[in-house]
C-alpha positions in Angstrom: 21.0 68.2 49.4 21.3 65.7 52.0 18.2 64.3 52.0 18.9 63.7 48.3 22.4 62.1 48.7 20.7 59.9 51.4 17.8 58.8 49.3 20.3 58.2 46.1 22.9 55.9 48.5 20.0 53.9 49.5 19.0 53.9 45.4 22.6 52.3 44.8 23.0 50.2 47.6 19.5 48.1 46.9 20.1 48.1 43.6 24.0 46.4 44.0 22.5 44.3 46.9 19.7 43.4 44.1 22.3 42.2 41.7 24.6 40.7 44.7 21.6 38.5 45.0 20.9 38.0 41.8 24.6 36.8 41.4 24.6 34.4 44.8 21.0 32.8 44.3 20.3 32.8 40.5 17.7 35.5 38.5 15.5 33.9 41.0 12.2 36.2 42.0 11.7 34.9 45.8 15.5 35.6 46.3 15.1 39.3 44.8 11.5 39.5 46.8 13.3 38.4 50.3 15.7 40.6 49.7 13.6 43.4 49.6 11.9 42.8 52.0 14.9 42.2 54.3 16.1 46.0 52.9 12.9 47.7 53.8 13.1 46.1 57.4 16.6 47.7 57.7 15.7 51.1 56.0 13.2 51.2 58.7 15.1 50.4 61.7 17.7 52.7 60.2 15.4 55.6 60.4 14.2 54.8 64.2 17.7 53.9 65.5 20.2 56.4 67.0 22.5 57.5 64.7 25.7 56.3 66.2 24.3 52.5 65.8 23.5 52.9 62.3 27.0 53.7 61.2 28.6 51.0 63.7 26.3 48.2 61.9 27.3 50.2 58.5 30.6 50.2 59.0 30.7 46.6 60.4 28.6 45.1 57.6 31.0 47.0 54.8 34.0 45.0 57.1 32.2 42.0 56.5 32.3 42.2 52.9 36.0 42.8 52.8 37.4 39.4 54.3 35.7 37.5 51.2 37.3 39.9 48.8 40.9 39.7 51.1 41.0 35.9 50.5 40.2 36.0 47.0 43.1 37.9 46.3 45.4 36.2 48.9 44.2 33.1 46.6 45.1 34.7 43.1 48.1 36.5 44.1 50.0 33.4 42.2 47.6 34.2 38.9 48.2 37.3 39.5 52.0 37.2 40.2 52.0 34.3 36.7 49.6 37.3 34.4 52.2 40.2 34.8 55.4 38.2 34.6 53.3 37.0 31.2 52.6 40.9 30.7 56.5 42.1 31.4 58.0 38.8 29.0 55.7 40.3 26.0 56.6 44.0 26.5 60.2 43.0 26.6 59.8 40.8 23.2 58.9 43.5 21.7 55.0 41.4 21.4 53.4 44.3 23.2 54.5 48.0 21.9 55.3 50.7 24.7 54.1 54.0 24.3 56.6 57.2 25.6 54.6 59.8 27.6 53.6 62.7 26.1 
């Protein structure tokens, strides 16, 4: 069971780093290629490393990718803030219909 759960993470996690890429660099084929590449090299340092360094660059790298998504919505909080003031004006017109709980 774990050796399955490992190999369908690493199944996931190329294939949302494969369309992460595609996303930052254009449908572009070298991009997907280096990419690849750059996965297997990690896959196999993975698998030779001690354990306790794989999850610290793990858990560091998934870190990493927070701060871009933190300022994002430190940037749209007033879009945000704008949308459900929008949202909470129509429900009180009566423009959007509330349903009771059942």
């Amino acid at each position: 069971a774990v050796v399955m759960f490992a190999f369908s993470t690493m199944i996931s996690w190329s294939y949302y780093g494969m369309k992460a890429t595609g996303y930052l660099f254009g449908d572009n084929a070298t991009a997907e290629n280096v990419f690849k590449v750059i996965f297997l090299v990690f896959t196999v340092v993975g698998s030779i490393a001690s354990l306790d360094k794989v999850i610290n660059f793990s858990d560091s790298m998934i870190f990493l990718m927070s701060i871009p998504n933190l300022i994002g919505l430190y940037l749209l909080a007033p879009v945000i803030r704008q949308t459900v003031h929008s949202y909470y004006e129509r429900v009180n017109s009566g423009e959007v219909k509330q349903f009771a709980d059942r």
